[in-house]
DSSP file (Angstrom, degrees, kcal/mol; ACC not computed):
  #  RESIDUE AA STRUCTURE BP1 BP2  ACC     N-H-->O    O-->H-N    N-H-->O    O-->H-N    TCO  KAPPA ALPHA  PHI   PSI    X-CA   Y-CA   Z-CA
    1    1 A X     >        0   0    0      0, 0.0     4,-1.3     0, 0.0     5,-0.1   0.000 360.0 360.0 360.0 -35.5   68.2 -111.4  -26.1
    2    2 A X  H  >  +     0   0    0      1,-0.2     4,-2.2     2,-0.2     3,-0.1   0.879 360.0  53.8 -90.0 -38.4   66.3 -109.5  -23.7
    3    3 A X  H  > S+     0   0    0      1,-0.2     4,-1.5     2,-0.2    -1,-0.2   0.983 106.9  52.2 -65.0 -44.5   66.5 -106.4  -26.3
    4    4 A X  H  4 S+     0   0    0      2,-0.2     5,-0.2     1,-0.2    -2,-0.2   0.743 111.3  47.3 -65.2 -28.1   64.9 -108.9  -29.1
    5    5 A X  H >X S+     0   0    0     -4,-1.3     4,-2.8     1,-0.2     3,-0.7   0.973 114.7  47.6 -78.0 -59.6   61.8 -109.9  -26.6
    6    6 A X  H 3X S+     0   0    0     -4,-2.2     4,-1.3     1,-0.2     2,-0.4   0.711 110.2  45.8 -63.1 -16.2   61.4 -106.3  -26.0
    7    7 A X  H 3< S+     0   0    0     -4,-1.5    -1,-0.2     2,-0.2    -2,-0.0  -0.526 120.5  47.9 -89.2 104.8   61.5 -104.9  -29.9
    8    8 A X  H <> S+     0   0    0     -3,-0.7     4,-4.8    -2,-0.4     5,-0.2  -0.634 111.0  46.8 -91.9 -40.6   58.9 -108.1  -30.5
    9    9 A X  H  X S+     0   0    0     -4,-2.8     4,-2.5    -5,-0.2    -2,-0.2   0.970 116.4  45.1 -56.8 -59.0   56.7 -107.1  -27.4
   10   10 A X  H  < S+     0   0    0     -4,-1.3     4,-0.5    -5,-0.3    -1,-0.2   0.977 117.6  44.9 -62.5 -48.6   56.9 -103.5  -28.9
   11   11 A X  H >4 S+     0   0    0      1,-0.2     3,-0.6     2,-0.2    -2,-0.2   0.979 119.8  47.6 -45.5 -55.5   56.0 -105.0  -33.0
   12   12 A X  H 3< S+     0   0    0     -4,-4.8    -1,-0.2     1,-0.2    -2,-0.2   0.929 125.5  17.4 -63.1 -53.4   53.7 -106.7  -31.5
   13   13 A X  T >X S+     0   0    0     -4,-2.5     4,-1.9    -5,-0.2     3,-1.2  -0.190  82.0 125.1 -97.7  28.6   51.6 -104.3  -29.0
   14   14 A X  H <>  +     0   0    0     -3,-0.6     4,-1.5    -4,-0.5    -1,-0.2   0.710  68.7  56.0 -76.6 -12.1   52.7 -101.0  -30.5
   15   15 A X  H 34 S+     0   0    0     -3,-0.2    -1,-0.3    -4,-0.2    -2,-0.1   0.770 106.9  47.3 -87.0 -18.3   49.5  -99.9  -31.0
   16   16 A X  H <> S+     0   0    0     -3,-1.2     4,-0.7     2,-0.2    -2,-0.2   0.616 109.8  57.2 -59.1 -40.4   48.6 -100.3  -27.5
   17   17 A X  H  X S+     0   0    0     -4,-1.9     4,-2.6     1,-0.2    -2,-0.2   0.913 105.1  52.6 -45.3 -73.2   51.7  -98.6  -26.5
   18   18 A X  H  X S+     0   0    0     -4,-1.5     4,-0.6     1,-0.2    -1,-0.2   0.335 102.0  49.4 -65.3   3.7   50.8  -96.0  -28.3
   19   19 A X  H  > S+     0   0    0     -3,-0.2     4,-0.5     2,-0.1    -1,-0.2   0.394 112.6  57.3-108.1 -22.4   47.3  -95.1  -27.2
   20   20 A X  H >X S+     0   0    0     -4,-0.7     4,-1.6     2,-0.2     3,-1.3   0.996 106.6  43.7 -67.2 -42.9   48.8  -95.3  -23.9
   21   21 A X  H >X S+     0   0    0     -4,-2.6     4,-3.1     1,-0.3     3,-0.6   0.947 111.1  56.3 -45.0 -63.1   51.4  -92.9  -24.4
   22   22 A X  H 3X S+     0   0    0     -4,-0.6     4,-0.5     1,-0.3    -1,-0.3   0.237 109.2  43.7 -45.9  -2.5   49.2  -90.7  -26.0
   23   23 A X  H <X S+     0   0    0     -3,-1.3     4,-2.4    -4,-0.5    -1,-0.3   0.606 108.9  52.1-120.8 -31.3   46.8  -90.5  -23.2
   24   24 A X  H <X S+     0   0    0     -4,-1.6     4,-1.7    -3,-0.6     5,-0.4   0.750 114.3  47.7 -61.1 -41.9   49.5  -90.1  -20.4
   25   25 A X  H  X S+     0   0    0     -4,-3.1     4,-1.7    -5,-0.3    -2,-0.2   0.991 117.0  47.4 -65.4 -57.9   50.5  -87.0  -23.2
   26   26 A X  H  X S+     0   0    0     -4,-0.5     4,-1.5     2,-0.3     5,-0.4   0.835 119.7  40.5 -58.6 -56.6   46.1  -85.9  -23.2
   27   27 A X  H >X S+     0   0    0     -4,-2.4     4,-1.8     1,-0.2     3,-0.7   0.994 113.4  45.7 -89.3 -41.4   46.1  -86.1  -19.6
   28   28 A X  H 3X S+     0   0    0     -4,-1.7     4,-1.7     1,-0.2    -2,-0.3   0.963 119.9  45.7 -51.7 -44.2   49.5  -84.4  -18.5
   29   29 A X  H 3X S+     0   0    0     -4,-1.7     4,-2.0    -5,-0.4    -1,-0.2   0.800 115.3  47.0 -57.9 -31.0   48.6  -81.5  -21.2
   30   30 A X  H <X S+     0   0    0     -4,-1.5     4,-1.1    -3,-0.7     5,-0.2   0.942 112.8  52.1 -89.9 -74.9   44.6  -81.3  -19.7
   31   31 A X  H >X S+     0   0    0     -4,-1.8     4,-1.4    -5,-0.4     3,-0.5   0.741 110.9  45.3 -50.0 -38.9   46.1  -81.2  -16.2
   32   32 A X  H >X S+     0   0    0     -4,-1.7     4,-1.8     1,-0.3     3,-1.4   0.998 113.6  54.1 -92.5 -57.1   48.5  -78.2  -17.1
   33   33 A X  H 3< S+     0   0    0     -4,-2.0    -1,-0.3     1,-0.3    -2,-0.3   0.440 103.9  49.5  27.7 -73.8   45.9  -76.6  -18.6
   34   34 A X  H << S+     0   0    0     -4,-1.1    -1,-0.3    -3,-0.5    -2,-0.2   0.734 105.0  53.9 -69.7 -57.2   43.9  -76.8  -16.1
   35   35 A X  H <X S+     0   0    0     -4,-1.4     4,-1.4    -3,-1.4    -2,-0.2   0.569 114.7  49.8 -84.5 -25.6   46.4  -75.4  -13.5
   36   36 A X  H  X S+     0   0    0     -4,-1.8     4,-0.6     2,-0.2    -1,-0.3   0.584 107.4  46.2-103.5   8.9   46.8  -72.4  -16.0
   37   37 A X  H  4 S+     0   0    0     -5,-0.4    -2,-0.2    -3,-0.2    -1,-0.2   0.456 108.7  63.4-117.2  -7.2   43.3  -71.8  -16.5
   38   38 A X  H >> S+     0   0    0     -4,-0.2     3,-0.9     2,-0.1     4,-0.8   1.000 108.1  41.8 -29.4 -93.4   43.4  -72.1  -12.5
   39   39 A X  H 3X S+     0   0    0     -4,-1.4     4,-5.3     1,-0.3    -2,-0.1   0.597 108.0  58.0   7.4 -69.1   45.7  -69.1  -12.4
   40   40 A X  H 3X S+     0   0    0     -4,-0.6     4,-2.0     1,-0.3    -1,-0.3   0.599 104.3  50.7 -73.9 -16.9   44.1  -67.3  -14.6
   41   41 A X  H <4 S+     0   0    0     -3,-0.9     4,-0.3     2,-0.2    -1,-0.3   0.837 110.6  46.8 -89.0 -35.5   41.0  -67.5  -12.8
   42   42 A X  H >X S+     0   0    0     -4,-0.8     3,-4.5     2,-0.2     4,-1.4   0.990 112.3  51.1 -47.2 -74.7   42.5  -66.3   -9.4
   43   43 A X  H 3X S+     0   0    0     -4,-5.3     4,-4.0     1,-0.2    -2,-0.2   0.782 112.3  46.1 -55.8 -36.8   44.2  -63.6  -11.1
   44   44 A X  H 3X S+     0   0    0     -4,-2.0     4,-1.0     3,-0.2    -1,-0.2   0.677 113.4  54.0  -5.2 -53.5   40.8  -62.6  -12.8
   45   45 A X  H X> S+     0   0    0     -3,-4.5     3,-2.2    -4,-0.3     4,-2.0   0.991 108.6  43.6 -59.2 -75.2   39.3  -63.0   -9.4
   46   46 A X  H 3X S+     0   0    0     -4,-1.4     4,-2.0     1,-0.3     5,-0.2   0.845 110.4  56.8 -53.1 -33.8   41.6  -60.7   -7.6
   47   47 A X  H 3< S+     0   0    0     -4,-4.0    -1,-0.3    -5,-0.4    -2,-0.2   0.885 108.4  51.7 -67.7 -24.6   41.4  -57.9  -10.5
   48   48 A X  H <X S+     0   0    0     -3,-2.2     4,-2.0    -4,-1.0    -2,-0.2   0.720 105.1  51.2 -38.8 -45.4   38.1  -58.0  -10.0
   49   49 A X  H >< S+     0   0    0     -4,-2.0     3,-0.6     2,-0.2     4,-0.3   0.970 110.0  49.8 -22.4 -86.9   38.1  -57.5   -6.2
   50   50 A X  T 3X S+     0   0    0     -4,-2.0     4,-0.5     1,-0.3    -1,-0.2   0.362 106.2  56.9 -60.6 -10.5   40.3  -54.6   -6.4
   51   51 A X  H 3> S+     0   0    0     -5,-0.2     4,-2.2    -4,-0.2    -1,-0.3   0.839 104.0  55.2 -67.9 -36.8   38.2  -53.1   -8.9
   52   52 A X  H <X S+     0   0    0     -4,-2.0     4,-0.9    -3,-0.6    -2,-0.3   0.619 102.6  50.8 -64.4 -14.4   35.7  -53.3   -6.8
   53   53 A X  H  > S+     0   0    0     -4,-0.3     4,-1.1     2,-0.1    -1,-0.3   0.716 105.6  61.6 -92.3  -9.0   37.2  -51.6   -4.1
   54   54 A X  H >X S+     0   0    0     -4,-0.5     4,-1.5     2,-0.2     3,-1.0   0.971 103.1  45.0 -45.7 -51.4   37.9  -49.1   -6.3
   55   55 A X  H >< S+     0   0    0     -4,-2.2     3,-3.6     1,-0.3     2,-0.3   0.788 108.7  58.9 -48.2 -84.7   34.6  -48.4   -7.1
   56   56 A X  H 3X S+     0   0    0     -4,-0.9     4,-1.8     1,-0.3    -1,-0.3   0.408 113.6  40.3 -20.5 -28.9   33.5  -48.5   -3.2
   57   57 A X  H <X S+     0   0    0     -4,-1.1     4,-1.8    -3,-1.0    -1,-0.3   0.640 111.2  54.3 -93.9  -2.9   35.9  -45.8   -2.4
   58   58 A X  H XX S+     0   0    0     -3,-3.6     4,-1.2    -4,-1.5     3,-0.6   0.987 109.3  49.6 -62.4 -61.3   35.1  -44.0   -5.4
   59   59 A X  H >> S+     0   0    0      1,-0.3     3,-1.8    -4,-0.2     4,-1.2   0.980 110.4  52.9 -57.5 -71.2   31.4  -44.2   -4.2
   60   60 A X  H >X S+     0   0    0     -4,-1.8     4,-0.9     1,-0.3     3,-0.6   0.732 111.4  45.4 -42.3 -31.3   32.3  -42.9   -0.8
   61   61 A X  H <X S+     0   0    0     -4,-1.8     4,-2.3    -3,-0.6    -1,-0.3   0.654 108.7  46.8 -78.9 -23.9   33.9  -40.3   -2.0
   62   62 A X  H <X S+     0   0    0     -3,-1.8     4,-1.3    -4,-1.2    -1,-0.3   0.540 109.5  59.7-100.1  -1.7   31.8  -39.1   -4.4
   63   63 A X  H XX S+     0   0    0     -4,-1.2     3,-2.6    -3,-0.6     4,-0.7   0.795 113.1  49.0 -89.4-100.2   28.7  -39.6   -1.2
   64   64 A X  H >X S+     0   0    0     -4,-0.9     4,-2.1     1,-0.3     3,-0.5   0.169 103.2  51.0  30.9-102.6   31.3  -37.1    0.3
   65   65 A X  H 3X S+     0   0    0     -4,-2.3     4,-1.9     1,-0.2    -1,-0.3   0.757 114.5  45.4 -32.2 -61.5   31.5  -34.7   -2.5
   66   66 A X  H <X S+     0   0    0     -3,-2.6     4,-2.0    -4,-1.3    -1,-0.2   0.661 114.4  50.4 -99.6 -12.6   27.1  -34.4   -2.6
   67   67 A X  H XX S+     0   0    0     -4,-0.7     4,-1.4    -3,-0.5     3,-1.0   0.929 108.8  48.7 -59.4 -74.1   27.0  -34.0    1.1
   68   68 A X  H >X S+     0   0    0     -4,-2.1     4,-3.4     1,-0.3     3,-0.7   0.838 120.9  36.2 -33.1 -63.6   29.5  -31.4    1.1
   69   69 A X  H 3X S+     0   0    0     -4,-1.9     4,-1.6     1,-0.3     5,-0.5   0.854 112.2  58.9 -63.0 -33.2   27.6  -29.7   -1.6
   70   70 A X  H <X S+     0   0    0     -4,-2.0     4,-1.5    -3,-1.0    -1,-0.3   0.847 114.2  43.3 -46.7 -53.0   23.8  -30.9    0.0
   71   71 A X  H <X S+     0   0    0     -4,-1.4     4,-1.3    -3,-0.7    -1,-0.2   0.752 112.3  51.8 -82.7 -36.2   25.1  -28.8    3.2
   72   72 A X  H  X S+     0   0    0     -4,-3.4     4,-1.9    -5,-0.4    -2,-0.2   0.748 113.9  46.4 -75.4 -23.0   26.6  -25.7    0.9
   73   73 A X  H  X S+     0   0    0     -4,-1.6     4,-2.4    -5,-0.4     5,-0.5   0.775 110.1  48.4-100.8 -31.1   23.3  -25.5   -0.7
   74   74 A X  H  X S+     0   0    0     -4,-1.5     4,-2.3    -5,-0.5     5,-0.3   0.983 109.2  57.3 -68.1 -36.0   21.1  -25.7    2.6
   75   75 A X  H  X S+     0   0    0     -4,-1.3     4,-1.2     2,-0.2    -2,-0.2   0.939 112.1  41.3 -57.3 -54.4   23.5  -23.0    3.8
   76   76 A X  H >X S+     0   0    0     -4,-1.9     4,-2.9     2,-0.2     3,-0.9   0.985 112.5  51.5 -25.0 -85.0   22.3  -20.9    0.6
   77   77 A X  H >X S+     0   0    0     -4,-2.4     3,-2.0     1,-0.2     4,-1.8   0.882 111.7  46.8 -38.2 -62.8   19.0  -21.7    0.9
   78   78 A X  H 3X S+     0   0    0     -4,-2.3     4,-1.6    -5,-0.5    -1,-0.2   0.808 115.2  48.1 -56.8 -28.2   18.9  -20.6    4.8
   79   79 A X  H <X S+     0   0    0     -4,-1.2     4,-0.9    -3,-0.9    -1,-0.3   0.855 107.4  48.7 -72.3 -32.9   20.7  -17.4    4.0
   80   80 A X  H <X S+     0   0    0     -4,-2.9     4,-1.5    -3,-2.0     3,-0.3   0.867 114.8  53.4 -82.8 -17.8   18.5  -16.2    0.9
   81   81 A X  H  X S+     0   0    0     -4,-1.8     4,-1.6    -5,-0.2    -2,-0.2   0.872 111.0  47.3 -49.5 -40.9   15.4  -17.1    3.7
   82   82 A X  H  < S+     0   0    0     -4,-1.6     4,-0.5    -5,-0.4    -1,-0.2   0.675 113.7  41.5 -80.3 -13.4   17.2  -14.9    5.9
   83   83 A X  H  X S+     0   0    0     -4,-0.9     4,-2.3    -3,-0.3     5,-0.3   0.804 114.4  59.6 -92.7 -44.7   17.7  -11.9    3.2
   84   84 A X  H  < S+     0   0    0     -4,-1.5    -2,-0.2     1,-0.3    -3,-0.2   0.835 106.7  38.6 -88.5 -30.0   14.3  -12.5    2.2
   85   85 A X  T  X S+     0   0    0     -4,-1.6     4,-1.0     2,-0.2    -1,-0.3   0.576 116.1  54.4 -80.9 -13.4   12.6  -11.9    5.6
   86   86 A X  H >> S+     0   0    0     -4,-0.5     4,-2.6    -3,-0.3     3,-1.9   0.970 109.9  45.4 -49.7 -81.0   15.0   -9.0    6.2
   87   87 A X  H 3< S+     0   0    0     -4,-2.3     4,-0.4     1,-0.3    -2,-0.2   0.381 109.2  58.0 -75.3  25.4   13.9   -7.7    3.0
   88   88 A X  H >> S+     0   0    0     -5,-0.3     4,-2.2     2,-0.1     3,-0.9   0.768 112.2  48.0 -90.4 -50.9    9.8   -8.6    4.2
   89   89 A X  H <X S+     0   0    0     -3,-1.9     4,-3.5    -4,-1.0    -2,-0.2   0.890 105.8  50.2 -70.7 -45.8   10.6   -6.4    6.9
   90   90 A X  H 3X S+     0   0    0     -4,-2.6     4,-2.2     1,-0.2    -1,-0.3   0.778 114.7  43.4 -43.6 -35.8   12.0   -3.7    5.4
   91   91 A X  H <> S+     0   0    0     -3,-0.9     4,-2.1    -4,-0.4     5,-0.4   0.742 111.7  53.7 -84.8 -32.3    9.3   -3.5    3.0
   92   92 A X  H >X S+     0   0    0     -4,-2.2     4,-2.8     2,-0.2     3,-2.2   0.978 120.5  42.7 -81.0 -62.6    6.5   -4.1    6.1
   93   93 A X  H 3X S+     0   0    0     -4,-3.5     4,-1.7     1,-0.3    -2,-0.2   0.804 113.2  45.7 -49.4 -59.8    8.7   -1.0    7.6
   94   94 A X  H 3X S+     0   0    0     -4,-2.2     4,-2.9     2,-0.2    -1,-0.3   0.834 115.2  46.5 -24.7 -60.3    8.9    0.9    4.8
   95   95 A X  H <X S+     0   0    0     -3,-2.2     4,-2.6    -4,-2.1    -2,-0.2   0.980 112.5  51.0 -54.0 -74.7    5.0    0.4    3.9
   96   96 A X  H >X S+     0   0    0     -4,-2.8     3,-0.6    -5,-0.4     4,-0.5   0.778 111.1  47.2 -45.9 -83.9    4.0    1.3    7.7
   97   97 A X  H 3X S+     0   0    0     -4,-1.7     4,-1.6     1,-0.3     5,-0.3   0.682 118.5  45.4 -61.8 -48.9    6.5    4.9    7.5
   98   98 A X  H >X S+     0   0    0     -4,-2.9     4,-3.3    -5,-0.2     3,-0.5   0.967 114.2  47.7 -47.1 -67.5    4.5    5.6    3.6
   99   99 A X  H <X S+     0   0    0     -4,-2.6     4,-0.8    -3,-0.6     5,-0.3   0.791 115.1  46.2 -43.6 -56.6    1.1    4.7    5.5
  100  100 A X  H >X S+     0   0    0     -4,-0.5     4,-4.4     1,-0.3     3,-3.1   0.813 112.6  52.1 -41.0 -67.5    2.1    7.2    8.5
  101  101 A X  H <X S+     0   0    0     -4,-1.6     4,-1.3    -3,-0.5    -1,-0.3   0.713 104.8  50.4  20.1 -80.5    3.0    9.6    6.2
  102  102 A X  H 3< S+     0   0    0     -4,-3.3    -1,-0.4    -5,-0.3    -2,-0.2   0.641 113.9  45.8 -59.7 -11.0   -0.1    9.8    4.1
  103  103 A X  H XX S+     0   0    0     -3,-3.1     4,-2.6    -4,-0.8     3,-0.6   0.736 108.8  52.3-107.0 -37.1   -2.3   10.1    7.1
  104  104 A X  H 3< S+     0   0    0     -4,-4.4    -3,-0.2    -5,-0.3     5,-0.2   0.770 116.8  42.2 -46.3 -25.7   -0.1   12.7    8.6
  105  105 A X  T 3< S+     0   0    0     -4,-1.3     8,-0.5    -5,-0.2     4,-0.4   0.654 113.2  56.9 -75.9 -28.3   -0.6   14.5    4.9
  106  106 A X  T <4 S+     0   0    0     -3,-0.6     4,-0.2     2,-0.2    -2,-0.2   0.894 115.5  33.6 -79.2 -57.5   -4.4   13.3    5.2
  107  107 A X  S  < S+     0   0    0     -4,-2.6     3,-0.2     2,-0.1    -3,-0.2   0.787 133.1  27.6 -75.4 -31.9   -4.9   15.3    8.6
  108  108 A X  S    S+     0   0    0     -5,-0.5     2,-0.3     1,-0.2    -3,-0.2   0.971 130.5  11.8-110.5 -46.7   -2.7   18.0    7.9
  109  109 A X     >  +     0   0    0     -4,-0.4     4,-2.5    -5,-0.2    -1,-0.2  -0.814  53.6 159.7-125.7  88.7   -2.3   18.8    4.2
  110  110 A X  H  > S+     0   0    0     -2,-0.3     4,-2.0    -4,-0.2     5,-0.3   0.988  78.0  63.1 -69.7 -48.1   -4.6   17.2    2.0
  111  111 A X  H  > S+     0   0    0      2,-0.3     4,-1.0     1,-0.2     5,-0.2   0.807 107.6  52.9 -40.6 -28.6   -4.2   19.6   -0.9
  112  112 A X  H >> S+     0   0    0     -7,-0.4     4,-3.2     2,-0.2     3,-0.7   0.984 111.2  50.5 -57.6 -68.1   -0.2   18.0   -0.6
  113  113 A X  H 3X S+     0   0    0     -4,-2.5     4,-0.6    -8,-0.5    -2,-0.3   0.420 105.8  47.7 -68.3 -18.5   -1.8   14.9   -0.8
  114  114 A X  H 3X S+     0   0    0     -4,-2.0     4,-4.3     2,-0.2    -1,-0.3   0.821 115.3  46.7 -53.7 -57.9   -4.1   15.2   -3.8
  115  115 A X  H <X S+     0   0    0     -4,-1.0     4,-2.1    -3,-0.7     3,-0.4   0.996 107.9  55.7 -78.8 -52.6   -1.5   16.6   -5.9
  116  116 A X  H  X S+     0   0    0     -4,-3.2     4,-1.3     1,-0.3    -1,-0.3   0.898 111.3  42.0 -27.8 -54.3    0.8   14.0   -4.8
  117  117 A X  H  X S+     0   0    0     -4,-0.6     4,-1.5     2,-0.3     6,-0.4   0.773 115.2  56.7 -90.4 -23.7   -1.7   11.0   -5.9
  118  118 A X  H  X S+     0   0    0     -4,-4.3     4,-2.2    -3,-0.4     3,-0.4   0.999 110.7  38.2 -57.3 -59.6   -2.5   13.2   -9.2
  119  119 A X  H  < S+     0   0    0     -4,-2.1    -2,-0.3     1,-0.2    -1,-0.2   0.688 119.2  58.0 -69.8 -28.7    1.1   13.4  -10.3
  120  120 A X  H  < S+     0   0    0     -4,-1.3    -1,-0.2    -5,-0.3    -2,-0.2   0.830 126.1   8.1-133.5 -73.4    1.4    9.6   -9.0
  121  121 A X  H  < S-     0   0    0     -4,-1.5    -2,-0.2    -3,-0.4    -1,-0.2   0.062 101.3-110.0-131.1  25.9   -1.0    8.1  -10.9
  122  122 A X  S  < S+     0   0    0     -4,-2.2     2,-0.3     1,-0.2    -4,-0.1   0.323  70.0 113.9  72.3  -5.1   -2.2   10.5  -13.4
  123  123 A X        -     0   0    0     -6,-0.4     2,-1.2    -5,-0.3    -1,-0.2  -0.692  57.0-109.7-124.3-174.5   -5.6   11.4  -12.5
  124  124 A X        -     0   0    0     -2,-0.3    -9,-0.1     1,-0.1    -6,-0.0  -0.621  23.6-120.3-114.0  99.4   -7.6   14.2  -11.3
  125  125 A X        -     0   0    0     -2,-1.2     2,-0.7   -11,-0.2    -1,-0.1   0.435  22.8-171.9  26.0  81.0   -9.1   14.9   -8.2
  126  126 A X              0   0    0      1,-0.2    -1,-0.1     0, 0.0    -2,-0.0  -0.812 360.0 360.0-111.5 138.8  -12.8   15.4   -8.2
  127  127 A X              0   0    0     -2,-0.7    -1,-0.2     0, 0.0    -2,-0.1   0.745 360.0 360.0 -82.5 360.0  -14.2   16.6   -4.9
């Protein structure tokens, strides 16, 4: 008897039944869902994270790297400054020892010194 009440209760309200079921089915499926598009969003998160501290050491490293080289090339520079005022000085010295040289030639043998500045620069001596 109590099974005959319950298939008439079902004949009767089965359509009720069934949008209940179906929505207890809607919402357990949306809920799991949910929790996996949760998940998915953490793990997302965190690969994102850790790519980003990739970069950040990346970027330190490569600020590193342009120091290093920023300091190797000021080291350059300061050395070719330093070759280049050697070789100022060399030339000053050099230049002074010619100048001596021609006035020691000037005072003592000019006739040296004529022939010299002919052969030198190709022309000729008029007194």
């Amino acid at each position: 008897m109590v099974k005959k009440q319950i298939l008439d209760f079902v004949i009767k309200n089965w359509k009720m039944i069934l949008v209940v079921s179906l929505i207890a089915v809607v919402a357990l499926k949306s809920k799991r869902d949910y929790s996996l598009m949760q998940k998915a969003y953490e793990t997302q998160l965190s690969s994102y994270q850790a790519q980003i501290e990739g970069l950040k050491e990346i970027h330190k490293q490569e600020i590193r790297e342009k120091q290093k080289l920023m300091e190797s090339h000021l080291e350059s520079i300061a050395a070719i400054e330093e070759d280049y005022e050697n070789a100022l000085e060399m030339i000053d010295e050099l230049r002074e020892d010619k100048v001596g040289k021609y006035r020691n030639k000037f005072n003592s043998d000019r006739e040296q010194l004529i022939k010299d500045i002919e052969q030198k620069f190709g022309i000729e001596y008029v007194p």
